[in-house]
C-alpha positions as CSV (number, residue, x, y, z in Angstrom):
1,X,49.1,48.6,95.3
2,X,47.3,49.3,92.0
3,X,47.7,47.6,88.7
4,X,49.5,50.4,87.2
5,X,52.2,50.7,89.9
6,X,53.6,47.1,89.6
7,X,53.0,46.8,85.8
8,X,50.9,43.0,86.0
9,X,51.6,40.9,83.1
10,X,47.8,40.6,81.6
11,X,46.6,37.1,80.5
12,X,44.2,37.3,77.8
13,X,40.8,35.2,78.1
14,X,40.3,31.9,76.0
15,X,36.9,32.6,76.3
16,X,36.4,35.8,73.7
17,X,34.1,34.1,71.2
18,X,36.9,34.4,68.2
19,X,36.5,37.7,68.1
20,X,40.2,39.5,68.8
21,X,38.7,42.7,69.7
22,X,36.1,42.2,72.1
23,X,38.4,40.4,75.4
24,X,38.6,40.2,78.8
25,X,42.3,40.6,80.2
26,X,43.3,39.2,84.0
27,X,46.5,39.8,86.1
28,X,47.1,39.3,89.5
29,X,49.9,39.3,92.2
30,X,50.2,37.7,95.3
31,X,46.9,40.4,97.2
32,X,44.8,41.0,93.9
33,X,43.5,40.2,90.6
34,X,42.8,42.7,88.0
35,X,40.2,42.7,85.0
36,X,40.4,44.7,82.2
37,X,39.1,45.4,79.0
38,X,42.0,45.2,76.2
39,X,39.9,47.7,73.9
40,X,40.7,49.9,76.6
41,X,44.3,49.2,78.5
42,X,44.8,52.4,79.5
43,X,41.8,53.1,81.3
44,X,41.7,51.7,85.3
45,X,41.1,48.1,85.7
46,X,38.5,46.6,88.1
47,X,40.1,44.9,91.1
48,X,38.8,42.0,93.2
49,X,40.6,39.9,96.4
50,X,41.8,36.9,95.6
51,X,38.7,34.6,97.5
52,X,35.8,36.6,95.7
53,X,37.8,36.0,92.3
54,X,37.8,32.2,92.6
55,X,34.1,32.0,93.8
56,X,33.0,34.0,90.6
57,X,35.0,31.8,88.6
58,X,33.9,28.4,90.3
59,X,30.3,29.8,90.1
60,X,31.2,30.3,86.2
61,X,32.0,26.5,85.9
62,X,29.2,24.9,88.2
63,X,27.0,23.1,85.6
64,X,24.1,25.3,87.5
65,X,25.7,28.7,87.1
């Protein structure tokens, strides 16, 4: 099912730099996650399984990267 069929509730990142314009968004159900942009809410988010999701993000906080 796509993002725009079950209407996700988006979580924006913490991680934006201060800057309010320039963010990631994430939402996810219980078979995906979902990645937008929110300069551009309207236009198809990227989609990832839930396994390859939390690899990217542990790689993101391993002190190696």
């Amino acid at each position: 099912m796509s993002a725009q069929q079950i209407r996700p509730h988006w979580h924006r990142s913490s991680f934006s730099g201060g800057a309010e314009d320039n963010c990631v968004e994430v939402a996810y159900d219980d078979h995906e996650v979902w990645v937008r942009d929110s300069n551009a809410p309207n236009l198809p988010p990227l989609s990832f399984a839930h396994r390859p999701w939390q690899e990217f993000l542990a790689r993101l906080e391993s002190p190696t990267g």
